[in-house]
N, CA, C and O atoms as a GROMACS GRO file, in nm:
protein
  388
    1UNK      N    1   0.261   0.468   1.591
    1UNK     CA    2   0.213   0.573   1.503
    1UNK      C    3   0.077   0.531   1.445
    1UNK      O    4   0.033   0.417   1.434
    2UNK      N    5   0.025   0.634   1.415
    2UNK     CA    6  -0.143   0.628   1.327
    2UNK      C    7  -0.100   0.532   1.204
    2UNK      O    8   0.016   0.498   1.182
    3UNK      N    9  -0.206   0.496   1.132
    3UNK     CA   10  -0.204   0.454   0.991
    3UNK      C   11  -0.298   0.503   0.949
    3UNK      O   12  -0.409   0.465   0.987
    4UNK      N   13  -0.280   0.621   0.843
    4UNK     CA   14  -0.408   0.664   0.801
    4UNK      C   15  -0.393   0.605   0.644
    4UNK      O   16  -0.286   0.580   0.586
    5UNK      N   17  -0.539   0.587   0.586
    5UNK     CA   18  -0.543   0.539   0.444
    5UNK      C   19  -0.589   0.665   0.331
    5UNK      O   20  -0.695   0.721   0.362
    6UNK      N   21  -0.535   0.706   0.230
    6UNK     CA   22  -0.548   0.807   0.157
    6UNK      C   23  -0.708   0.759   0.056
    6UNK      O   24  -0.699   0.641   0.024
    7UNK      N   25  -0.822   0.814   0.011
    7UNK     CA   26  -0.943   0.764  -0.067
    7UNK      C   27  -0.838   0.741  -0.136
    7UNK      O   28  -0.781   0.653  -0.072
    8UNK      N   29  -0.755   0.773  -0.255
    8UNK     CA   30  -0.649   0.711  -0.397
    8UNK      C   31  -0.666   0.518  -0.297
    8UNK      O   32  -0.748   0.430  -0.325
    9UNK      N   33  -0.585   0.514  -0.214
    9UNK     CA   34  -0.505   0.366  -0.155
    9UNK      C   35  -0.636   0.291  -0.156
    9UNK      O   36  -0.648   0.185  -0.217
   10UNK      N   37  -0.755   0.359  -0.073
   10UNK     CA   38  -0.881   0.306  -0.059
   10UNK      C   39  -0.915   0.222  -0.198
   10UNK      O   40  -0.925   0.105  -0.233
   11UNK      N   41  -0.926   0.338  -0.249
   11UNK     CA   42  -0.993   0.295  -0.408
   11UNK      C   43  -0.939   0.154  -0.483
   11UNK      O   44  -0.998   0.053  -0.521
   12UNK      N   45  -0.785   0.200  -0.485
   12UNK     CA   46  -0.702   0.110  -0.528
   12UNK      C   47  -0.707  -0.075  -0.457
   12UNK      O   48  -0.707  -0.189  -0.504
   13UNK      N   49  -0.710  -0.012  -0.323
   13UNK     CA   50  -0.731  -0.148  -0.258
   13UNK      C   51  -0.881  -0.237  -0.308
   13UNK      O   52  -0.873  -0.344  -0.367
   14UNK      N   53  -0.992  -0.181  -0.278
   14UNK     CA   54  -1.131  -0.204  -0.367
   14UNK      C   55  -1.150  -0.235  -0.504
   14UNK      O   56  -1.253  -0.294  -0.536
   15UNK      N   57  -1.046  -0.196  -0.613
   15UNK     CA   58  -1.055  -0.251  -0.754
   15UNK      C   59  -0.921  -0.364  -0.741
   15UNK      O   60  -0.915  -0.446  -0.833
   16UNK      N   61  -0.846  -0.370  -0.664
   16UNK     CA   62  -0.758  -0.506  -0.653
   16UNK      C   63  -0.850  -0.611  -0.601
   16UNK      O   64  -0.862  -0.714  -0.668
   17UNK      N   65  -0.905  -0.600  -0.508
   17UNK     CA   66  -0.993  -0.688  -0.454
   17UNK      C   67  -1.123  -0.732  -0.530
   17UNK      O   68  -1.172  -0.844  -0.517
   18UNK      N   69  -1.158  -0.664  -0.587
   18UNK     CA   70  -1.285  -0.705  -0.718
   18UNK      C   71  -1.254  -0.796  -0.785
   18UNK      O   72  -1.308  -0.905  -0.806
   19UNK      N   73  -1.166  -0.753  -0.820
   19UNK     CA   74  -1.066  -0.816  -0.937
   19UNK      C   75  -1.022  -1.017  -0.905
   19UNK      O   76  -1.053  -1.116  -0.970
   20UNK      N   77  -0.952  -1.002  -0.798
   20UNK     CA   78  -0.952  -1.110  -0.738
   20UNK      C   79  -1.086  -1.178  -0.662
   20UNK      O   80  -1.077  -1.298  -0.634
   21UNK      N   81  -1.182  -1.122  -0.636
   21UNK     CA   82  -1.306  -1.194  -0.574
   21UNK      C   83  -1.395  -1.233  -0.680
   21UNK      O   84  -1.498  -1.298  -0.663
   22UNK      N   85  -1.324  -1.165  -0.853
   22UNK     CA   86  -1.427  -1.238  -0.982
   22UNK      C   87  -1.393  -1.343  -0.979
   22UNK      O   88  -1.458  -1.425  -1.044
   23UNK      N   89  -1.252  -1.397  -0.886
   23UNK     CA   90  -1.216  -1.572  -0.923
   23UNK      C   91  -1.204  -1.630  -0.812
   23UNK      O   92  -1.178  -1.750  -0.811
   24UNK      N   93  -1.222  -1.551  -0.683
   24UNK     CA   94  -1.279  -1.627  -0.546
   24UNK      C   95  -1.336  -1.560  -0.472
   24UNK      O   96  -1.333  -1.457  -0.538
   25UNK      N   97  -1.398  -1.528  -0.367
   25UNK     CA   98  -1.458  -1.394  -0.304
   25UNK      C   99  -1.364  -1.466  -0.189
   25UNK      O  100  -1.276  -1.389  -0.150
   26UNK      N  101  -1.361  -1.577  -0.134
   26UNK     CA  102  -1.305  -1.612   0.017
   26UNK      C  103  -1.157  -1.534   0.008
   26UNK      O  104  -1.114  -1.470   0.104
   27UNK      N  105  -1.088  -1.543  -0.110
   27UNK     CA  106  -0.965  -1.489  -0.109
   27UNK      C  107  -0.976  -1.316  -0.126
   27UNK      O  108  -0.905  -1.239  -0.062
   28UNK      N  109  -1.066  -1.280  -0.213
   28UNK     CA  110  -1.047  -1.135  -0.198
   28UNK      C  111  -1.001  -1.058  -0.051
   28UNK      O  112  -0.918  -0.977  -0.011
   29UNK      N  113  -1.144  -1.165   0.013
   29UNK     CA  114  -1.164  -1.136   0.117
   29UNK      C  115  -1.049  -1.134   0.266
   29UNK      O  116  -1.044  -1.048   0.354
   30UNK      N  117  -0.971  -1.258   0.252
   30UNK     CA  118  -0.833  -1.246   0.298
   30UNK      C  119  -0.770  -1.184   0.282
   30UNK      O  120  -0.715  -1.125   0.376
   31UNK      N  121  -0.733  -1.154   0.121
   31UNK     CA  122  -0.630  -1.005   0.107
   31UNK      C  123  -0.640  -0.926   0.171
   31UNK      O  124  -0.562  -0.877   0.253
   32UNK      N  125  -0.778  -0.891   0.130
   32UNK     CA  126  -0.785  -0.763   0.215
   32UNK      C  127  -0.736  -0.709   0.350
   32UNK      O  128  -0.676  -0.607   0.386
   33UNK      N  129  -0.787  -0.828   0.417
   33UNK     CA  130  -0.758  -0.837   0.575
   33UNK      C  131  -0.653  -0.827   0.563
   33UNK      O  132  -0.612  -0.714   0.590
   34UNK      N  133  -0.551  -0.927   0.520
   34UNK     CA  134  -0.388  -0.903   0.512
   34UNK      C  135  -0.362  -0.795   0.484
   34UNK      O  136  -0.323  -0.734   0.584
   35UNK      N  137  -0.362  -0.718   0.372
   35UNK     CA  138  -0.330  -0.587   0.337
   35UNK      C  139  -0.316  -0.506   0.465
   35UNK      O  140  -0.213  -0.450   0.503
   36UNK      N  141  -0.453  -0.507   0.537
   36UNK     CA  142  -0.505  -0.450   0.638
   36UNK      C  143  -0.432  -0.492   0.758
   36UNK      O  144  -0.418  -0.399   0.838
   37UNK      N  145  -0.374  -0.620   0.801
   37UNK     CA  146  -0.269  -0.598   0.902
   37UNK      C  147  -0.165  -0.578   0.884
   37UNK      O  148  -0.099  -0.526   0.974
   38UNK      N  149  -0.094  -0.619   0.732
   38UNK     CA  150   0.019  -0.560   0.707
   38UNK      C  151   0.034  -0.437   0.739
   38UNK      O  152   0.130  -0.413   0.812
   39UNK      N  153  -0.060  -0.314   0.692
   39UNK     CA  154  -0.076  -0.144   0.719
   39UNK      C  155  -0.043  -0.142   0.900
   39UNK      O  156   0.021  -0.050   0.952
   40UNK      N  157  -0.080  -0.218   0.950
   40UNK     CA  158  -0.125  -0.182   1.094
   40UNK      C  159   0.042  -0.189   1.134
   40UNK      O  160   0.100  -0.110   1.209
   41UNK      N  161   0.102  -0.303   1.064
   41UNK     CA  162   0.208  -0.319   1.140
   41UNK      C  163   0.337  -0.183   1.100
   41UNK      O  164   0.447  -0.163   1.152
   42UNK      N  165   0.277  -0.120   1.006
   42UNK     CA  166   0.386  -0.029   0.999
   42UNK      C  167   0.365   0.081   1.094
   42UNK      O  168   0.457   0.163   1.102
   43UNK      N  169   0.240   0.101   1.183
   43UNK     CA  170   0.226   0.181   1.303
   43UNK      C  171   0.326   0.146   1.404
   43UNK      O  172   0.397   0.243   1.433
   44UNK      N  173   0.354   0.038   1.465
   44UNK     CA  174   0.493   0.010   1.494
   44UNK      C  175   0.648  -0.007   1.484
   44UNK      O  176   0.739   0.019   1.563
   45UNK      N  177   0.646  -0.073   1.333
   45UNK     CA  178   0.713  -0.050   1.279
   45UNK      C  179   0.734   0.044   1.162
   45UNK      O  180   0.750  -0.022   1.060
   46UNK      N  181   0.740   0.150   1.144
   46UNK     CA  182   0.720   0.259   1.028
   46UNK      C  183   0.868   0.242   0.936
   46UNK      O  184   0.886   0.338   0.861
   47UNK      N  185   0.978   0.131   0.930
   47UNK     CA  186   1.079   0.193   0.861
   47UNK      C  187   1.109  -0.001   0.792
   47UNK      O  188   1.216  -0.048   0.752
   48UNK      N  189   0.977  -0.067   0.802
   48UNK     CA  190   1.025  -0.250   0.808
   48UNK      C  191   0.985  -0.232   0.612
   48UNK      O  192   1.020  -0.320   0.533
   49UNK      N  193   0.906  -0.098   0.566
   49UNK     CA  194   0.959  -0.116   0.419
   49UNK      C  195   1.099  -0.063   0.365
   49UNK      O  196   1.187  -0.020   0.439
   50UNK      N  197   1.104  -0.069   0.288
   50UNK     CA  198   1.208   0.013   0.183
   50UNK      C  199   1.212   0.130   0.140
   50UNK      O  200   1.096   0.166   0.126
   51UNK      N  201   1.276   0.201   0.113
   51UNK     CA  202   1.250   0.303  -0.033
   51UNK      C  203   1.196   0.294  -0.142
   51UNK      O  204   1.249   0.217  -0.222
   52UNK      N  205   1.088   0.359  -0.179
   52UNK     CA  206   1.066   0.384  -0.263
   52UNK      C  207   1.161   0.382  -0.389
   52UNK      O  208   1.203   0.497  -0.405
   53UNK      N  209   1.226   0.275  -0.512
   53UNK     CA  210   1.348   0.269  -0.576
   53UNK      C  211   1.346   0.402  -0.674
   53UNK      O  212   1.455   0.456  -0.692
   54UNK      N  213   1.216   0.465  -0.747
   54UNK     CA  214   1.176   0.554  -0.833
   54UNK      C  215   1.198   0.654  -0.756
   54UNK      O  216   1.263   0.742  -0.812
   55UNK      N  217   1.159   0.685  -0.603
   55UNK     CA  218   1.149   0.808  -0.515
   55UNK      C  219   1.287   0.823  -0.417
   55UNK      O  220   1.288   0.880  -0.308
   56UNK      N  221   1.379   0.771  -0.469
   56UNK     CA  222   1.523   0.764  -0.365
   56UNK      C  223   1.529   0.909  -0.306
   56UNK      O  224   1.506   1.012  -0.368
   57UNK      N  225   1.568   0.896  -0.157
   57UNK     CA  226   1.555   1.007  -0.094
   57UNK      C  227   1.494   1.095  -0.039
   57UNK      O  228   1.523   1.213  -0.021
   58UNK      N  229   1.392   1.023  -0.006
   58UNK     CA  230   1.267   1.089   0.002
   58UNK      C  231   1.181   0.990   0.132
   58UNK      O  232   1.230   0.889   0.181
   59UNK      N  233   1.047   1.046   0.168
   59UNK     CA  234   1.037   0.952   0.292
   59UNK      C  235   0.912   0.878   0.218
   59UNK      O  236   0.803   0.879   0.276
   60UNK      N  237   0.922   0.822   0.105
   60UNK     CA  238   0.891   0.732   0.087
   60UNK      C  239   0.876   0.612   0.067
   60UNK      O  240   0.988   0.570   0.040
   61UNK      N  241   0.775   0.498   0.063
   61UNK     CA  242   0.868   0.356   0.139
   61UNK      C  243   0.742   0.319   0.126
   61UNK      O  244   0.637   0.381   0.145
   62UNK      N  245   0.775   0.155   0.074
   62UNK     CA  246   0.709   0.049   0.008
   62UNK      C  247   0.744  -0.106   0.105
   62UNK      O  248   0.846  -0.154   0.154
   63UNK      N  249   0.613  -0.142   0.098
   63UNK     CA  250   0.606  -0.317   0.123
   63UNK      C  251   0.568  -0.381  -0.017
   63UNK      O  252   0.489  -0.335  -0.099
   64UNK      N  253   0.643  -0.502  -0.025
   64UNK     CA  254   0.616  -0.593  -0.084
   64UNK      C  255   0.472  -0.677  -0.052
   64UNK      O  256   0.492  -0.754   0.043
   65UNK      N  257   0.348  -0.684  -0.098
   65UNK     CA  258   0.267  -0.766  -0.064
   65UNK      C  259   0.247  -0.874  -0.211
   65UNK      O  260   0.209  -0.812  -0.310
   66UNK      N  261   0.264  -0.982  -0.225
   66UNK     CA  262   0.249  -1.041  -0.287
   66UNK      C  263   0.258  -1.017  -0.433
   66UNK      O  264   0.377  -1.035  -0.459
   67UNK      N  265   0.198  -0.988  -0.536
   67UNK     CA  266   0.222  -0.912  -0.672
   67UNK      C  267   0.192  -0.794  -0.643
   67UNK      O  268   0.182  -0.742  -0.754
   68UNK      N  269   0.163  -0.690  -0.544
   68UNK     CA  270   0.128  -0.550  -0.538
   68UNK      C  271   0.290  -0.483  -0.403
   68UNK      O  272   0.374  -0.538  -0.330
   69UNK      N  273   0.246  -0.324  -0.447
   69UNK     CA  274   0.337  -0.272  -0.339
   69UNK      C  275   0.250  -0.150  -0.283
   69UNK      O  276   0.219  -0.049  -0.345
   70UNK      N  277   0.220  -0.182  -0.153
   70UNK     CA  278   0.179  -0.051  -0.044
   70UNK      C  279   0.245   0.030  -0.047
   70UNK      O  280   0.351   0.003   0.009
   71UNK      N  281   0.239   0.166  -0.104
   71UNK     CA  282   0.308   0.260  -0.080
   71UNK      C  283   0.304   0.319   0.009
   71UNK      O  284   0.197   0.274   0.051
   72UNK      N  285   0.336   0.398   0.091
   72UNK     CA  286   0.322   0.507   0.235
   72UNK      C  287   0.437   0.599   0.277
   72UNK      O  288   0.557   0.573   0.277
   73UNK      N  289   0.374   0.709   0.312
   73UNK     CA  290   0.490   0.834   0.396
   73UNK      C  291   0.485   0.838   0.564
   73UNK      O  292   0.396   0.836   0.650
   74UNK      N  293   0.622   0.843   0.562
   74UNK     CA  294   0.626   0.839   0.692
   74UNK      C  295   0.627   1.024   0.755
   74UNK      O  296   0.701   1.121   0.736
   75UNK      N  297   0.532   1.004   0.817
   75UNK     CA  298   0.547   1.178   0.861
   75UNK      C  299   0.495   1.142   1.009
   75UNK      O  300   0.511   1.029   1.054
   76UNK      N  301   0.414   1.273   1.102
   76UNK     CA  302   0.367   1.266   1.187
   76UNK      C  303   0.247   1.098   1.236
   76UNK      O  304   0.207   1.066   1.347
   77UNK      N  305   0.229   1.045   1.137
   77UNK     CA  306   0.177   0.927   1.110
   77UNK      C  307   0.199   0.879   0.996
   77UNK      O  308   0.235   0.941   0.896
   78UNK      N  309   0.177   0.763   1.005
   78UNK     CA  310   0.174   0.688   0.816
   78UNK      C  311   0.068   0.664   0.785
   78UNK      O  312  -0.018   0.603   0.850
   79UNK      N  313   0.058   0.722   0.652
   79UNK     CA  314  -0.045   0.734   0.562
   79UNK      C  315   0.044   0.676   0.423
   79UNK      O  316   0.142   0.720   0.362
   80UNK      N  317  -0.046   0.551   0.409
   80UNK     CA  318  -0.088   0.434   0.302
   80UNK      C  319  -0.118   0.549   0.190
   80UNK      O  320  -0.219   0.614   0.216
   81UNK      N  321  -0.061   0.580   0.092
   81UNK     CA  322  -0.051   0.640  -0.030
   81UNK      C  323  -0.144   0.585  -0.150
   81UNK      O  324  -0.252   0.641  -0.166
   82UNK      N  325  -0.106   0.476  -0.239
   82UNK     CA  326  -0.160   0.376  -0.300
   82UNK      C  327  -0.104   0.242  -0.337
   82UNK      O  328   0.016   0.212  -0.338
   83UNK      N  329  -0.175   0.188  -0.359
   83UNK     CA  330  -0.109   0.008  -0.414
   83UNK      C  331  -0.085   0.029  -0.551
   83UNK      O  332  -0.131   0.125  -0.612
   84UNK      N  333  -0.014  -0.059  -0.602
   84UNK     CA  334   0.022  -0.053  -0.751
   84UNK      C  335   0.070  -0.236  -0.770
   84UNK      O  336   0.073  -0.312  -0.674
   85UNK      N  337   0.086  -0.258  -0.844
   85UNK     CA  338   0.106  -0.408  -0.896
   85UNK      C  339   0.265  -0.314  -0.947
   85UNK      O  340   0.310  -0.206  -0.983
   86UNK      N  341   0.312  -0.511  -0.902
   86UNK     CA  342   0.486  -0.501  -0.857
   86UNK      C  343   0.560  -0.481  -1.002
   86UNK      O  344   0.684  -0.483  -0.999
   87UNK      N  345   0.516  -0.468  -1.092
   87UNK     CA  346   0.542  -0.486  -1.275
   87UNK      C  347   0.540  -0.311  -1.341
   87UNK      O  348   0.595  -0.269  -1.444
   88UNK      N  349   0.448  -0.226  -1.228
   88UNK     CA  350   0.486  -0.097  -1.274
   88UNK      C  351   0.514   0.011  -1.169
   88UNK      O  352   0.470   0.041  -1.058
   89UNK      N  353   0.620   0.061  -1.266
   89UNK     CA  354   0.714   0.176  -1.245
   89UNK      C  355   0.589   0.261  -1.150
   89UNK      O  356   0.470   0.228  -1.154
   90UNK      N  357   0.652   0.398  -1.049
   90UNK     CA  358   0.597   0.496  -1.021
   90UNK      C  359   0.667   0.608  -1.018
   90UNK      O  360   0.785   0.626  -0.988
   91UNK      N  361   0.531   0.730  -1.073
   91UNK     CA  362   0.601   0.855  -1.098
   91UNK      C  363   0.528   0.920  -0.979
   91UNK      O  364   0.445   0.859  -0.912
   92UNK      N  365   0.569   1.068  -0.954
   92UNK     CA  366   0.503   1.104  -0.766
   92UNK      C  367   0.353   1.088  -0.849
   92UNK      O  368   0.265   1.015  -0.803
   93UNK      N  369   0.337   1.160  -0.969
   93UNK     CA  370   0.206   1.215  -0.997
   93UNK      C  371   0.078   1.145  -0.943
   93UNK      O  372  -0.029   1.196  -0.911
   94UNK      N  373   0.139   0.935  -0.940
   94UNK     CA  374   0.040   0.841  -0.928
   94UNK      C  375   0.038   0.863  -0.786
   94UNK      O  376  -0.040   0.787  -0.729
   95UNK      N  377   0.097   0.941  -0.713
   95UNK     CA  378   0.039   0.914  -0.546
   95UNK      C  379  -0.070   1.022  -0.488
   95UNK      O  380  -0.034   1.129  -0.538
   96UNK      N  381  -0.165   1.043  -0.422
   96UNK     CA  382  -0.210   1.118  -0.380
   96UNK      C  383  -0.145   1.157  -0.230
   96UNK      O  384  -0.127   1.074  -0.141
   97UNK      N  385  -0.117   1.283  -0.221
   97UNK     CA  386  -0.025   1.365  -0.093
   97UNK      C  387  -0.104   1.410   0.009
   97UNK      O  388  -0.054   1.469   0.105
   0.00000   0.00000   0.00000
């Protein structure tokens, strides 16, 4: 399947990474990439996250990446929703559709 990235996930991914490259740039810079093959691998695998625990029932579905969670829908392709840090809750409002 595709992986498409939503501008919200974009954005989000770009102020996580700032954030972390004010206290190393080599590591921002890894995340990123990681982030970025993690996404890829859900084109193959589209179902290796979870549920969404806030969105039960629904085709939404989360990876664990380190202190953050990739959000994404699985539809005709997956499309990467947004990241959020693993400490807060989500309501739909924070996702862009």
């Amino acid at each position: 399947m595709k992986v498409i990235w939503s501008p919200l996930a974009l954005e989000k991914l770009e102020v996580i990474a700032e954030y972390i490259a004010s206290d190393k740039s080599s590591a921002a810079e890894k995340w990123v990439n990681d982030v970025f093959d993690l996404a890829e691998l859900l084109g193959s695998q589209p179902k290796m996250g979870r549920e969404v625990p806030e969105l039960l029932g629904s085709n939404y579905r989360e990876v664990i990446f380190g202190s953050y969670r990739i959000i994404y829908k699985i539809e005709k392709e997956i499309k990467i929703l947004t990241l959020r840090n693993c400490r807060q809750l989500l309501v739909i409002d924070n996702v862009e559709l």
